[in-house]
PQR file with spaces between the fields and no chain letter, atoms N, CA, C, O and H, PARSE charges and radii, in Angstrom:
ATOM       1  N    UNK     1       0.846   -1.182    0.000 -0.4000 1.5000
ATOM       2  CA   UNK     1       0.000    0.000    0.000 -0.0000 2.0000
ATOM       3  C    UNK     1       0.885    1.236    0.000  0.5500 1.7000
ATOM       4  O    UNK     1       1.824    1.492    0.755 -0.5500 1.4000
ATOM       5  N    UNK     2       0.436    1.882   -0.911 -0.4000 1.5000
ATOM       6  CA   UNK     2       1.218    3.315   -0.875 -0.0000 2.0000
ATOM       7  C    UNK     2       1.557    4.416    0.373  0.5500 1.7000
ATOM       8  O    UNK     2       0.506    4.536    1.002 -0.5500 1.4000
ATOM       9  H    UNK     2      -0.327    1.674   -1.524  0.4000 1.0000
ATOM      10  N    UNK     3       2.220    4.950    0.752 -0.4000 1.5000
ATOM      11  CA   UNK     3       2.089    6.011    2.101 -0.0000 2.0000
ATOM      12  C    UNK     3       1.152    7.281    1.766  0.5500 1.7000
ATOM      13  O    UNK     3       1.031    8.036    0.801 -0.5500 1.4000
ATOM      14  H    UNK     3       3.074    4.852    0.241  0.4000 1.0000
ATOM      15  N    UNK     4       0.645    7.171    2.826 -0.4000 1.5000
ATOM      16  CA   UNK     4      -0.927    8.357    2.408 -0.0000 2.0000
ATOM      17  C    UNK     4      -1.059    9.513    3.607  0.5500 1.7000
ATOM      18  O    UNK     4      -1.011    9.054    4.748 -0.5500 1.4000
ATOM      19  H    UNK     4       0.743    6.557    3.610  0.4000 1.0000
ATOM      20  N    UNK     5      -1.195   10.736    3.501 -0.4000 1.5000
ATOM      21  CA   UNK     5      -1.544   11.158    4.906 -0.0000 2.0000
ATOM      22  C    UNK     5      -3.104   11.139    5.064  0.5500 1.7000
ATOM      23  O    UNK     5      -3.639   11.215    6.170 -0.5500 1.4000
ATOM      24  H    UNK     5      -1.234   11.109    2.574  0.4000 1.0000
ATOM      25  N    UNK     6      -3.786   11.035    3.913 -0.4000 1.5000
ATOM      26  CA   UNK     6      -5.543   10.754    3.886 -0.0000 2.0000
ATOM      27  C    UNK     6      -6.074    9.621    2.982  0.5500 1.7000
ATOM      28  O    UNK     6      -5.310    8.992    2.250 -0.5500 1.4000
ATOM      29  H    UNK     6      -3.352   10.973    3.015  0.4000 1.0000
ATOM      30  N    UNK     7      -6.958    9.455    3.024 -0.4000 1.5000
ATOM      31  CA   UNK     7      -7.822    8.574    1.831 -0.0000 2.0000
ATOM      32  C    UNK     7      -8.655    9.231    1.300  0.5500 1.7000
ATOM      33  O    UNK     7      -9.496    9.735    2.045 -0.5500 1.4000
ATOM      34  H    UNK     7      -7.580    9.966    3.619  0.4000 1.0000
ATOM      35  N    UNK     8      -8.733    9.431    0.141 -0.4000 1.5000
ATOM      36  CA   UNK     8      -9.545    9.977   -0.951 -0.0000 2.0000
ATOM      37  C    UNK     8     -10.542    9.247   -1.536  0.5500 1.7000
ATOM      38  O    UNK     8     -10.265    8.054   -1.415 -0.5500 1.4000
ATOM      39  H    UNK     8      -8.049    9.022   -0.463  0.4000 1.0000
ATOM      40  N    UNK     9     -11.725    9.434   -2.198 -0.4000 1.5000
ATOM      41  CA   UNK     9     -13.091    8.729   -2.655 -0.0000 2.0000
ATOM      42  C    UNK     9     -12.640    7.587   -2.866  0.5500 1.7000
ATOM      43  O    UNK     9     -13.150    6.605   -2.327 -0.5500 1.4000
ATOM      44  H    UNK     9     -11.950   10.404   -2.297  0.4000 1.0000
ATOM      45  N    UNK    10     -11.235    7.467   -3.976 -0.4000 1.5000
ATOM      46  CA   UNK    10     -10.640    6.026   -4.600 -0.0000 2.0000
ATOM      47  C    UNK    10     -10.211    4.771   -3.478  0.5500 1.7000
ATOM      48  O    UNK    10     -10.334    3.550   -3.573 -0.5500 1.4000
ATOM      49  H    UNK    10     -10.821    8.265   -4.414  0.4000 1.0000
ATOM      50  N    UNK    11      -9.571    5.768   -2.216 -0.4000 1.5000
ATOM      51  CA   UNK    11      -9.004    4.950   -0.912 -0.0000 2.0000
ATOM      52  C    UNK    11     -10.486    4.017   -0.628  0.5500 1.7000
ATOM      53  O    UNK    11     -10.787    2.826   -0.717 -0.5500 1.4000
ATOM      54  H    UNK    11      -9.471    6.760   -2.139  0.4000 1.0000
ATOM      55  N    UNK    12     -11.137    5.175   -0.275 -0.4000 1.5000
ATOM      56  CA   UNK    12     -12.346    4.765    0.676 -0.0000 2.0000
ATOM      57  C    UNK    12     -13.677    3.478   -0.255  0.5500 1.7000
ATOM      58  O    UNK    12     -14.353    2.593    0.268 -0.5500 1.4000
ATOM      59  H    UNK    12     -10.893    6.142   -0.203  0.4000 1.0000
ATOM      60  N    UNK    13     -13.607    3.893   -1.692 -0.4000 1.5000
ATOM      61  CA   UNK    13     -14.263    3.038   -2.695 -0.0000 2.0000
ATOM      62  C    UNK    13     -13.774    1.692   -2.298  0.5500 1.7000
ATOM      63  O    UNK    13     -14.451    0.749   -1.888 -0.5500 1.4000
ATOM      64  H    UNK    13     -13.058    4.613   -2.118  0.4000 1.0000
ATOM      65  N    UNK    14     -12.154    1.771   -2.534 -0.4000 1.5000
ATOM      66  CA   UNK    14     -11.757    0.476   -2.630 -0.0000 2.0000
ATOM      67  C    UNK    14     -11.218   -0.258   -1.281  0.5500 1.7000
ATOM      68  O    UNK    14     -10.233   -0.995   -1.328 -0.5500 1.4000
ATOM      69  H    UNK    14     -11.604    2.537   -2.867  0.4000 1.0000
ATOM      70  N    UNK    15     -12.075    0.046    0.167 -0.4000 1.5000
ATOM      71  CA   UNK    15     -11.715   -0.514    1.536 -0.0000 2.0000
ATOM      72  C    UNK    15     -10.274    0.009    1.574  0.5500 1.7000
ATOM      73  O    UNK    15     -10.050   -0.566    2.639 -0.5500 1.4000
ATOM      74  H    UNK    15     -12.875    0.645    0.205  0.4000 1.0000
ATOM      75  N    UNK    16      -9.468    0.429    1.390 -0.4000 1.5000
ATOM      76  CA   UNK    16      -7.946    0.735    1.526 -0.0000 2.0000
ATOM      77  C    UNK    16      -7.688    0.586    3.088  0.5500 1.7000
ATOM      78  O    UNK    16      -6.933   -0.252    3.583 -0.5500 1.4000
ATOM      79  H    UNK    16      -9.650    0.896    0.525  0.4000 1.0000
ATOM      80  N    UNK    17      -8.550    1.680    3.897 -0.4000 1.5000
ATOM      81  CA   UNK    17      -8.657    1.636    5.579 -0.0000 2.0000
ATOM      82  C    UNK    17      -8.331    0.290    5.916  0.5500 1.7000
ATOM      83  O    UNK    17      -7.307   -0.316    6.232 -0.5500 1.4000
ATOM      84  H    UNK    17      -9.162    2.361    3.495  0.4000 1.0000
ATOM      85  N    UNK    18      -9.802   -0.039    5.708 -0.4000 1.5000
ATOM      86  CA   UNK    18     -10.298   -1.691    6.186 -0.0000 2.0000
ATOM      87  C    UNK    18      -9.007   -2.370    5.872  0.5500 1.7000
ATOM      88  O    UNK    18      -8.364   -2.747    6.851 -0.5500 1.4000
ATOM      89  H    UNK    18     -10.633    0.454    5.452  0.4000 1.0000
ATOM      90  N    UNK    19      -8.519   -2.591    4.712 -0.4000 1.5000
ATOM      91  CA   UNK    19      -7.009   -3.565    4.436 -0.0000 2.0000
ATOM      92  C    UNK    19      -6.097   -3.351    5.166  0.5500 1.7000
ATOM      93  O    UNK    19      -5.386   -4.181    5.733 -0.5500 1.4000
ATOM      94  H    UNK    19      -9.042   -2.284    3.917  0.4000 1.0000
ATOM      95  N    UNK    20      -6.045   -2.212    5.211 -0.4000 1.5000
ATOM      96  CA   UNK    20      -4.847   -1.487    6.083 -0.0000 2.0000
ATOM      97  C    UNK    20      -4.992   -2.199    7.959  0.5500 1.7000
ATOM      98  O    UNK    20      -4.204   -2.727    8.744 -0.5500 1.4000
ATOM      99  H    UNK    20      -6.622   -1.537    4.751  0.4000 1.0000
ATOM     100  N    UNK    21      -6.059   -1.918    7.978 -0.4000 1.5000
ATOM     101  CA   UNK    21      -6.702   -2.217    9.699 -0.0000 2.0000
ATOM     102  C    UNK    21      -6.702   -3.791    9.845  0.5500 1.7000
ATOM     103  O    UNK    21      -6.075   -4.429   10.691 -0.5500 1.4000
ATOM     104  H    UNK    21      -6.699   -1.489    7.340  0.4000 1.0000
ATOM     105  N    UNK    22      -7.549   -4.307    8.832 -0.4000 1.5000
ATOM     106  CA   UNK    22      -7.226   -5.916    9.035 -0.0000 2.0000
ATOM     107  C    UNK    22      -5.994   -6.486    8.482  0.5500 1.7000
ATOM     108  O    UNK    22      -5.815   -7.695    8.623 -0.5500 1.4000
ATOM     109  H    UNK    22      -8.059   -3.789    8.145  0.4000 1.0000
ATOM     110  N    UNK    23      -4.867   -5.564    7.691 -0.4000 1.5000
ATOM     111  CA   UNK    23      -3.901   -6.003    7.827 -0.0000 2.0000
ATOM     112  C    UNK    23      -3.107   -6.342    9.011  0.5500 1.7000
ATOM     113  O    UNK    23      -2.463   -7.347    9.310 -0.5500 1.4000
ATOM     114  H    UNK    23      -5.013   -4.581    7.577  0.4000 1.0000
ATOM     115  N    UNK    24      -3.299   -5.385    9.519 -0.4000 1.5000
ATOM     116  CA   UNK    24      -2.441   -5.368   11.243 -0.0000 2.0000
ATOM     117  C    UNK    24      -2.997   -5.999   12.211  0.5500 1.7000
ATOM     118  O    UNK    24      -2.495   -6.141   13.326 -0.5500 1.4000
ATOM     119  H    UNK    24      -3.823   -4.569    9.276  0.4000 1.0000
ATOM     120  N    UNK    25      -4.174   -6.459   11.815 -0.4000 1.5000
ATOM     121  CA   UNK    25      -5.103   -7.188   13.029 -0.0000 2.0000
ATOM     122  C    UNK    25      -4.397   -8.716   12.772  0.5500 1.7000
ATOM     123  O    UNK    25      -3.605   -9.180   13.592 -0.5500 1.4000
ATOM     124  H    UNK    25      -4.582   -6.343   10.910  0.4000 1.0000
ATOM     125  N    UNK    26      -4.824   -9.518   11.394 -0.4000 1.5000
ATOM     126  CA   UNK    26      -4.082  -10.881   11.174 -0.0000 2.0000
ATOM     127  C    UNK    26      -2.290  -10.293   11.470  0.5500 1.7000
ATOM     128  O    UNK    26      -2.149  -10.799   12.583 -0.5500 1.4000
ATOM     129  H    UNK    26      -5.468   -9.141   10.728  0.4000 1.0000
ATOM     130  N    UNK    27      -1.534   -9.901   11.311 -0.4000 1.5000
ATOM     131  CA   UNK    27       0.141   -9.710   11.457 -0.0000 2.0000
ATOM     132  C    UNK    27       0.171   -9.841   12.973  0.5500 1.7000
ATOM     133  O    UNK    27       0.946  -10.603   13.552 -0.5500 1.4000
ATOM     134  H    UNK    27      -1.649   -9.490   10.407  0.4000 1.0000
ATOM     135  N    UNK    28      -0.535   -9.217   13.462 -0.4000 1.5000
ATOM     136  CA   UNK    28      -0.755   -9.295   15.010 -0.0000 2.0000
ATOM     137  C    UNK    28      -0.525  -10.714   15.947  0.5500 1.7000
ATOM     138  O    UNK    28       0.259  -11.178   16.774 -0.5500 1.4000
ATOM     139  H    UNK    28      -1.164   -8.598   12.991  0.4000 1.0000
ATOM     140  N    UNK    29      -2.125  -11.157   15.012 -0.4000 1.5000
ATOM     141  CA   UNK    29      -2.459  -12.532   15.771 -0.0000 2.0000
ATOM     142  C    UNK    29      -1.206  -13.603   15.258  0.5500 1.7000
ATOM     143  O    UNK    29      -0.923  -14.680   15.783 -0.5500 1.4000
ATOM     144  H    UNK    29      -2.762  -10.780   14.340  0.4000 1.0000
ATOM     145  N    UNK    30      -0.617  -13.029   14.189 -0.4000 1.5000
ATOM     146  CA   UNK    30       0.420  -14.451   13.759 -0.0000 2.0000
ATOM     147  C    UNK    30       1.423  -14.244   14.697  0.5500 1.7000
ATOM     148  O    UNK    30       1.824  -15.120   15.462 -0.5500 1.4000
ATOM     149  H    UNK    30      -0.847  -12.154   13.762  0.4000 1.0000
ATOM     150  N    UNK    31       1.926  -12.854   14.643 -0.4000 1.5000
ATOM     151  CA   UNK    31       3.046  -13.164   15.547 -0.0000 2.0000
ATOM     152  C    UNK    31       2.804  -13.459   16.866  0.5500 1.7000
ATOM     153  O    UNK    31       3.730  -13.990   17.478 -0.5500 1.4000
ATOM     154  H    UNK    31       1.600  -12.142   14.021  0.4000 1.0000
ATOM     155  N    UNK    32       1.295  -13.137   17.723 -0.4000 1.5000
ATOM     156  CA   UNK    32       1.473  -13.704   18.943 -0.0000 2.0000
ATOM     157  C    UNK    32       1.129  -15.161   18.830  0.5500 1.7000
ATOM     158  O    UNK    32       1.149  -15.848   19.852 -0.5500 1.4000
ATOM     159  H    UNK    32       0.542  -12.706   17.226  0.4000 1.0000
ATOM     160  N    UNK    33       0.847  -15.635   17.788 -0.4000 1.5000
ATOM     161  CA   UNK    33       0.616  -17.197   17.731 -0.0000 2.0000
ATOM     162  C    UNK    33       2.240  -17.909   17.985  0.5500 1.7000
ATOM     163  O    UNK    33       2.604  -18.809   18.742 -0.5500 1.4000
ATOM     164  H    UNK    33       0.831  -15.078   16.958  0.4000 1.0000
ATOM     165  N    UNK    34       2.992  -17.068   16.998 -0.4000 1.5000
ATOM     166  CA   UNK    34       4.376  -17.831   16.779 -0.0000 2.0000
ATOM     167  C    UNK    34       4.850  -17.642   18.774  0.5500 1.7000
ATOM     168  O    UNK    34       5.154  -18.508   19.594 -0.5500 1.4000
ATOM     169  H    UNK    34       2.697  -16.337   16.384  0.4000 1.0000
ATOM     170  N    UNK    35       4.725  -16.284   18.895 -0.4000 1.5000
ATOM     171  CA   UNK    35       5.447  -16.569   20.379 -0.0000 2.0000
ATOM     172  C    UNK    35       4.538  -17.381   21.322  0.5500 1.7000
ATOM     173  O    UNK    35       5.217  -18.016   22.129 -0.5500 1.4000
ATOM     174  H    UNK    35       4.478  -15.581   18.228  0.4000 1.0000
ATOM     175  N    UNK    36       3.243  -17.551   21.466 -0.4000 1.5000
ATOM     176  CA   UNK    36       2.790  -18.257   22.534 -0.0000 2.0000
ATOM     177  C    UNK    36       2.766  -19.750   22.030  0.5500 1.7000
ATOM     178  O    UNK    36       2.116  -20.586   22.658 -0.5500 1.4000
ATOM     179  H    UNK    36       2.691  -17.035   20.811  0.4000 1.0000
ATOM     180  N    UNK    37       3.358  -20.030   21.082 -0.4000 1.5000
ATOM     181  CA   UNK    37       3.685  -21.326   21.132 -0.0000 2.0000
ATOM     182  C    UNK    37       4.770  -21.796   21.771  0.5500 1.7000
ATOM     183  O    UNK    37       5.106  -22.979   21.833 -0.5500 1.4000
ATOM     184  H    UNK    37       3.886  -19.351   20.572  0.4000 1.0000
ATOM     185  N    UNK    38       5.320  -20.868   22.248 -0.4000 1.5000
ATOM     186  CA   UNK    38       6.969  -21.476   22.755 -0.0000 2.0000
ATOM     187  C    UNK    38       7.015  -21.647   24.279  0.5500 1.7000
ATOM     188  O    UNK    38       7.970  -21.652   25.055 -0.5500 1.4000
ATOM     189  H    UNK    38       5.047  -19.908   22.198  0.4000 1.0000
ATOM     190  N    UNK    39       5.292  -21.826   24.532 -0.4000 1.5000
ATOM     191  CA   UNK    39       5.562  -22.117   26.027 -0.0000 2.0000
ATOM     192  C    UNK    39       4.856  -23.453   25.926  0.5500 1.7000
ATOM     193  O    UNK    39       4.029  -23.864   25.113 -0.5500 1.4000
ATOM     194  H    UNK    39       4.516  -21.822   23.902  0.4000 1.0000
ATOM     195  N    UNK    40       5.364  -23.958   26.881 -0.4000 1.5000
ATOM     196  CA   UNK    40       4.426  -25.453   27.165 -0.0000 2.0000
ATOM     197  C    UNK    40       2.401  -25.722   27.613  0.5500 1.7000
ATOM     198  O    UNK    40       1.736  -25.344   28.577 -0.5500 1.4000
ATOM     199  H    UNK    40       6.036  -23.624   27.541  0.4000 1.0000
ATOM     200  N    UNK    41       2.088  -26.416   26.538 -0.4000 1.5000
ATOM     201  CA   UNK    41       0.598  -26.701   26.091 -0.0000 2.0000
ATOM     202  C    UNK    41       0.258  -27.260   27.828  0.5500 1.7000
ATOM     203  O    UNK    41      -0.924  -27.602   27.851 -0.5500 1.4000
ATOM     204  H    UNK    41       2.629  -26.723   25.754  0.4000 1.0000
ATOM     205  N    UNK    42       0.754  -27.404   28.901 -0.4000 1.5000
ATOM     206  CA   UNK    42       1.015  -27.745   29.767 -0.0000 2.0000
ATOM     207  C    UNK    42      -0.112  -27.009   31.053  0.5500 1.7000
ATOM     208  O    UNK    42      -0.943  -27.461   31.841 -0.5500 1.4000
ATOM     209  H    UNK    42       1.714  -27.126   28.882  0.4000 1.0000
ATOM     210  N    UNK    43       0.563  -25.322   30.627 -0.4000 1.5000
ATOM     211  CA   UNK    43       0.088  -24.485   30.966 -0.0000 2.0000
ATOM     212  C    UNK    43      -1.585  -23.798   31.090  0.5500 1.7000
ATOM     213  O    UNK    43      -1.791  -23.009   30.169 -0.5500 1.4000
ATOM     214  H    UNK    43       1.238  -24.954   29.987  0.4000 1.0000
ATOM     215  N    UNK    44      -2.449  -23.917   31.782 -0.4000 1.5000
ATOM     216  CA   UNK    44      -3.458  -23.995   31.213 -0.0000 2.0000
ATOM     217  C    UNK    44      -3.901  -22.536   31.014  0.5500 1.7000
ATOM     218  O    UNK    44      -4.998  -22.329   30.496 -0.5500 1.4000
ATOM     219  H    UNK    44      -2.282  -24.558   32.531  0.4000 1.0000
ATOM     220  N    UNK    45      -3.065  -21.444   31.417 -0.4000 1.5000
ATOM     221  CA   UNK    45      -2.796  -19.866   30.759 -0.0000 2.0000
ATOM     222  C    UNK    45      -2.711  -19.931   29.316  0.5500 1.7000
ATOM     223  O    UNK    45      -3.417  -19.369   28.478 -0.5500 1.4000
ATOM     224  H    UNK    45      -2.174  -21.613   31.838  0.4000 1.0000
ATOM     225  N    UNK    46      -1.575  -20.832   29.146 -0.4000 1.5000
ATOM     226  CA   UNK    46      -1.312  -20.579   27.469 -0.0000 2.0000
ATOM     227  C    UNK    46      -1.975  -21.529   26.958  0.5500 1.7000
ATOM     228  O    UNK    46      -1.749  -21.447   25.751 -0.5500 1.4000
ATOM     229  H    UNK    46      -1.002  -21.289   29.826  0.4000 1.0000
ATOM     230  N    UNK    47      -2.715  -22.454   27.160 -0.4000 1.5000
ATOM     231  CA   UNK    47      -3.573  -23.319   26.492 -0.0000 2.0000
ATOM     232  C    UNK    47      -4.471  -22.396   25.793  0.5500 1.7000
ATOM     233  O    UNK    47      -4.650  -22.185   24.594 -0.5500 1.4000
ATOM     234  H    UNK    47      -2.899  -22.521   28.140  0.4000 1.0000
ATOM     235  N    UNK    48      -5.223  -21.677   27.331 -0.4000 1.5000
ATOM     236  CA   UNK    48      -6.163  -21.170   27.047 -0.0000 2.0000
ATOM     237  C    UNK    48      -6.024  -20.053   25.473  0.5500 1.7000
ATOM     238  O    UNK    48      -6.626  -20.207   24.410 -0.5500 1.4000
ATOM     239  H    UNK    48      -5.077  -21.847   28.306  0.4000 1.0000
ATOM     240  N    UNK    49      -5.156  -19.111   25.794 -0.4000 1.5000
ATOM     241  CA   UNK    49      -4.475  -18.257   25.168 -0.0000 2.0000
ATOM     242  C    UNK    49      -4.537  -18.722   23.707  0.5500 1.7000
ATOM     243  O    UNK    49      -5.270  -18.147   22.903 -0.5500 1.4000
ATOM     244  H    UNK    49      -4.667  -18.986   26.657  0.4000 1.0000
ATOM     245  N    UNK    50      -3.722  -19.824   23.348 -0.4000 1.5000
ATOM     246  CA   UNK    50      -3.369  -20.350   22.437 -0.0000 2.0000
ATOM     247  C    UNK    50      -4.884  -20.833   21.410  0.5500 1.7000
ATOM     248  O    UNK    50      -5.328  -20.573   20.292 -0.5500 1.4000
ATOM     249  H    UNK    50      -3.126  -20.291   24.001  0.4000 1.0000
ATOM     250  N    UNK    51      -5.187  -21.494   22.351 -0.4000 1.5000
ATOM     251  CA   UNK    51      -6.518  -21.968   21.761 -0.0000 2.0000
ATOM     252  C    UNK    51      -7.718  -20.779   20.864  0.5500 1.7000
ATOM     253  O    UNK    51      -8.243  -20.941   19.762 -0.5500 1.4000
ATOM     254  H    UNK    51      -4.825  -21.705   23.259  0.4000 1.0000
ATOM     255  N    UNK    52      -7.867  -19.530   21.899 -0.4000 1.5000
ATOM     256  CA   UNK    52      -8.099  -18.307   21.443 -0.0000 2.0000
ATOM     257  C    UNK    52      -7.256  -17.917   20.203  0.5500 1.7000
ATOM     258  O    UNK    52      -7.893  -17.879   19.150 -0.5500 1.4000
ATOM     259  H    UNK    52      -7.441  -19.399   22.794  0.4000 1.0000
ATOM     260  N    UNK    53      -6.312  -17.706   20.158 -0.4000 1.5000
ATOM     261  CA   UNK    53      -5.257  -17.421   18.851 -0.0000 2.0000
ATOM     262  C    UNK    53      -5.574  -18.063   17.874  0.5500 1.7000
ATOM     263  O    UNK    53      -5.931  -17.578   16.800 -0.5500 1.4000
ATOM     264  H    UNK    53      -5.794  -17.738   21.013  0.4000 1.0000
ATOM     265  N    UNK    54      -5.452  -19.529   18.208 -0.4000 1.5000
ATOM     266  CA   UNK    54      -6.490  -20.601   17.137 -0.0000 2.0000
ATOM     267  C    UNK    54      -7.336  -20.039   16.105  0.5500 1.7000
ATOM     268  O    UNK    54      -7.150  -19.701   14.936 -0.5500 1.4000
ATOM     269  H    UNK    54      -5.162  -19.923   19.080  0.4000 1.0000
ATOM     270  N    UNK    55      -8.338  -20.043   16.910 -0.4000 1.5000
ATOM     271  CA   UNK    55      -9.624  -19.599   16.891 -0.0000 2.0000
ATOM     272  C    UNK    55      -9.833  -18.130   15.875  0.5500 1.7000
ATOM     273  O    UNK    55     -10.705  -17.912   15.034 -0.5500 1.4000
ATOM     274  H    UNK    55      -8.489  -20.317   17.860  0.4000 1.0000
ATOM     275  N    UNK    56      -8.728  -17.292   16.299 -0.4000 1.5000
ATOM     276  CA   UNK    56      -9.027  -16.433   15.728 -0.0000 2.0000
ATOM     277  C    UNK    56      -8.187  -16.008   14.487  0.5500 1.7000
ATOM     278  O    UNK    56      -8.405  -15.081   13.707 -0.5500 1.4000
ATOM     279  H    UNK    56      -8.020  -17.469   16.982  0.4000 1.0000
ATOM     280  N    UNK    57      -6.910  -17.150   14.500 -0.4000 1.5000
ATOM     281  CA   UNK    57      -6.203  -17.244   13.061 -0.0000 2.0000
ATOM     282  C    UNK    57      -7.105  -17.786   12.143  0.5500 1.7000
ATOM     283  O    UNK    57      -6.960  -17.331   11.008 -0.5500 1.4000
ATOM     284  H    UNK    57      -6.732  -17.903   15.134  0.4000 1.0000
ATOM     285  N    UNK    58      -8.074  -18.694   12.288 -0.4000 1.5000
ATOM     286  CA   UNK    58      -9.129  -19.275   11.680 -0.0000 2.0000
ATOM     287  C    UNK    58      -9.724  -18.593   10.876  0.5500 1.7000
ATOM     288  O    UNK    58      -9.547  -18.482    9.662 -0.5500 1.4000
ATOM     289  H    UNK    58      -8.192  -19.064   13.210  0.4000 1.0000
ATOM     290  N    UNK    59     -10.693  -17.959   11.768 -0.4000 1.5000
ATOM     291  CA   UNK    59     -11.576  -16.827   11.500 -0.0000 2.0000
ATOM     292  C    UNK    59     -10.802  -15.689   10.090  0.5500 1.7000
ATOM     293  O    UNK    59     -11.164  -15.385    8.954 -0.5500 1.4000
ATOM     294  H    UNK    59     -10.837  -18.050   12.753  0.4000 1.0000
ATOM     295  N    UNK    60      -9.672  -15.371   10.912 -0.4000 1.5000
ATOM     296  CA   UNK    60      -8.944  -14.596    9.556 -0.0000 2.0000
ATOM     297  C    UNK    60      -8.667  -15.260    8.348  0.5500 1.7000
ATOM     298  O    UNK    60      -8.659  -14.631    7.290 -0.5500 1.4000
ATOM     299  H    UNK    60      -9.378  -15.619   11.835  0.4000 1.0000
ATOM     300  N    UNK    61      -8.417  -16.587    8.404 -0.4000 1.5000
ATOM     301  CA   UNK    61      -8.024  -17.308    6.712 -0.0000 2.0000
ATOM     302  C    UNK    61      -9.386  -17.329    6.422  0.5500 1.7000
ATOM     303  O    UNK    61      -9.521  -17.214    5.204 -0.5500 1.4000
ATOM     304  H    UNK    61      -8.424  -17.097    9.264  0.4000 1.0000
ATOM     305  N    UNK    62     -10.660  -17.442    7.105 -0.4000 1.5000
ATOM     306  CA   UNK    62     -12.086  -17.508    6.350 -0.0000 2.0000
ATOM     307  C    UNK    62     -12.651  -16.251    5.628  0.5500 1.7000
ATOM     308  O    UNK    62     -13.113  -16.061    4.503 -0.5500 1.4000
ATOM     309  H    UNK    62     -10.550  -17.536    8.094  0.4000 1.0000
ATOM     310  N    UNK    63     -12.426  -15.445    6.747 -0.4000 1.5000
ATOM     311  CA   UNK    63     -13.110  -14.147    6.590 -0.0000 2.0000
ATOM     312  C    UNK    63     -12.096  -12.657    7.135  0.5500 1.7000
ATOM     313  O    UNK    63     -12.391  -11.986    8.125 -0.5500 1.4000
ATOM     314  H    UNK    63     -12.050  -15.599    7.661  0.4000 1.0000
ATOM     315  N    UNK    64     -10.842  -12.371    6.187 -0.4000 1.5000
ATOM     316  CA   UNK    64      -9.966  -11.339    6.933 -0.0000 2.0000
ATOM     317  C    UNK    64     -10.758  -10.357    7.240  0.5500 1.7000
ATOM     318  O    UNK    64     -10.156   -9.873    8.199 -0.5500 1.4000
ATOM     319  H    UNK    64     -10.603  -12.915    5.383  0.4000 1.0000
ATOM     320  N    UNK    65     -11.759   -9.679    7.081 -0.4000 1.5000
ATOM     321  CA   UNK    65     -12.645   -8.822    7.731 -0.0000 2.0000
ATOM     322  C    UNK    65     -13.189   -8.702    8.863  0.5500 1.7000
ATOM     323  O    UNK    65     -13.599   -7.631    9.311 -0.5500 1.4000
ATOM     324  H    UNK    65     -12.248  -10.072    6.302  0.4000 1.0000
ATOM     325  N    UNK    66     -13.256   -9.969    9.535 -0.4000 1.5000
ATOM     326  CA   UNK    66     -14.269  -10.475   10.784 -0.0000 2.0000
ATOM     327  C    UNK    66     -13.847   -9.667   11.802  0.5500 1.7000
ATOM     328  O    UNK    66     -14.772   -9.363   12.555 -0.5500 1.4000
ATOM     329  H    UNK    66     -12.923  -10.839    9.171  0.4000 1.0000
ATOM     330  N    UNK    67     -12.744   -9.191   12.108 -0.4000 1.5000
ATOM     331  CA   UNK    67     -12.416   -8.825   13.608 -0.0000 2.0000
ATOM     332  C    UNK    67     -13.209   -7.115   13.043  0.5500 1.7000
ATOM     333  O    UNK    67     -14.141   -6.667   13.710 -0.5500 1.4000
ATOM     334  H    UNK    67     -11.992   -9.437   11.496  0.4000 1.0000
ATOM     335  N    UNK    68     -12.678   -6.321   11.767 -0.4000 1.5000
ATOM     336  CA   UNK    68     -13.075   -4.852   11.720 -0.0000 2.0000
ATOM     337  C    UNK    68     -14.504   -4.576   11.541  0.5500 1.7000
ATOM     338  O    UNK    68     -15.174   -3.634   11.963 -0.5500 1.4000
ATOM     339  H    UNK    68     -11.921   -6.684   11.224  0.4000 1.0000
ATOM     340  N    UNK    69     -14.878   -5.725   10.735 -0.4000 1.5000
ATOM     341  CA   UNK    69     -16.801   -5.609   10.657 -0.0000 2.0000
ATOM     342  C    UNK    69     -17.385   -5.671   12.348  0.5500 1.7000
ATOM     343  O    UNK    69     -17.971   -4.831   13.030 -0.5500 1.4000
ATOM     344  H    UNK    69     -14.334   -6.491   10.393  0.4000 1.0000
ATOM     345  N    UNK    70     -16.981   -6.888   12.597 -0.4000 1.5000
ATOM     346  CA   UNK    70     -17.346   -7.166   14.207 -0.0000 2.0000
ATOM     347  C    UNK    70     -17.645   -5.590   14.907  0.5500 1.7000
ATOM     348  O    UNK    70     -18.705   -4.988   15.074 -0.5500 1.4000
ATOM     349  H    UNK    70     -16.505   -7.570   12.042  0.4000 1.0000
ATOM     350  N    UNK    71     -16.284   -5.235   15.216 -0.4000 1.5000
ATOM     351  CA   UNK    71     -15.710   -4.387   16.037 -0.0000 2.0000
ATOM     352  C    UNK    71     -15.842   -2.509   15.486  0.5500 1.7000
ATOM     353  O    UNK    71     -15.897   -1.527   16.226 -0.5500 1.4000
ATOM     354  H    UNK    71     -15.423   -5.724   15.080  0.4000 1.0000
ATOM     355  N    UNK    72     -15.856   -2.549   14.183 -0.4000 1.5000
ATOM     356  CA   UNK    72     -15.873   -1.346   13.518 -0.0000 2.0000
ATOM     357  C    UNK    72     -17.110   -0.301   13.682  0.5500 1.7000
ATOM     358  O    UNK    72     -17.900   -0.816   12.890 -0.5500 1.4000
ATOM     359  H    UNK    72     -15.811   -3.347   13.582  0.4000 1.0000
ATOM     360  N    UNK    73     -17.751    0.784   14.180 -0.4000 1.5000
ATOM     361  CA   UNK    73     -18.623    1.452   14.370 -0.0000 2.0000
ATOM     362  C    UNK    73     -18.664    2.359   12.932  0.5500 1.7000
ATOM     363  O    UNK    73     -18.131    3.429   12.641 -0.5500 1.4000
ATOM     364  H    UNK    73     -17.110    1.202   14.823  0.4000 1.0000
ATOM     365  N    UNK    74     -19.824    1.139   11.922 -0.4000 1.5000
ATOM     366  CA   UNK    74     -19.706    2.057   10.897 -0.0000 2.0000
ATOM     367  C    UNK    74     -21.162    2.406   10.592  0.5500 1.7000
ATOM     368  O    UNK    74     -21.430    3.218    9.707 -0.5500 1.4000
ATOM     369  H    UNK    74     -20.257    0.269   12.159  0.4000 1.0000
């Protein structure tokens, strides 16, 4: 994506925001997936944790939108 200080009709036509926002939402969840794997499944903190991460790496390969539609006040 190009560097922008606004979005213009073309940004906003073509979700640019939204990509931008659920870009960083999935980058997020991967990298805390990669680190909370490095504790032991043992744990029932990081089970829990983990399992959530799951859950919501899921959700993003189905539907990368789900967390900003959910959550978004539009």
């Amino acid at each position: 994506m190009d560097t922008t200080l606004w979005f213009d009709e073309n940004h906003i036509r073509d979700r640019r925001l939204e990509a931008l926002i659920a870009t960083g939402q999935f980058t997020t969840c991967y990298n805390l997936l990669r680190y909370a794997f490095r504790f032991s499944p043992a744990d029932p903190y990081w089970t829990t944790f983990q399992t959530g991460l799951v859950n919501d790496w899921y959700n993003f390969n189905q539907a990368p939108y789900w967390q900003h539609e959910q959550y978004a006040k539009t």
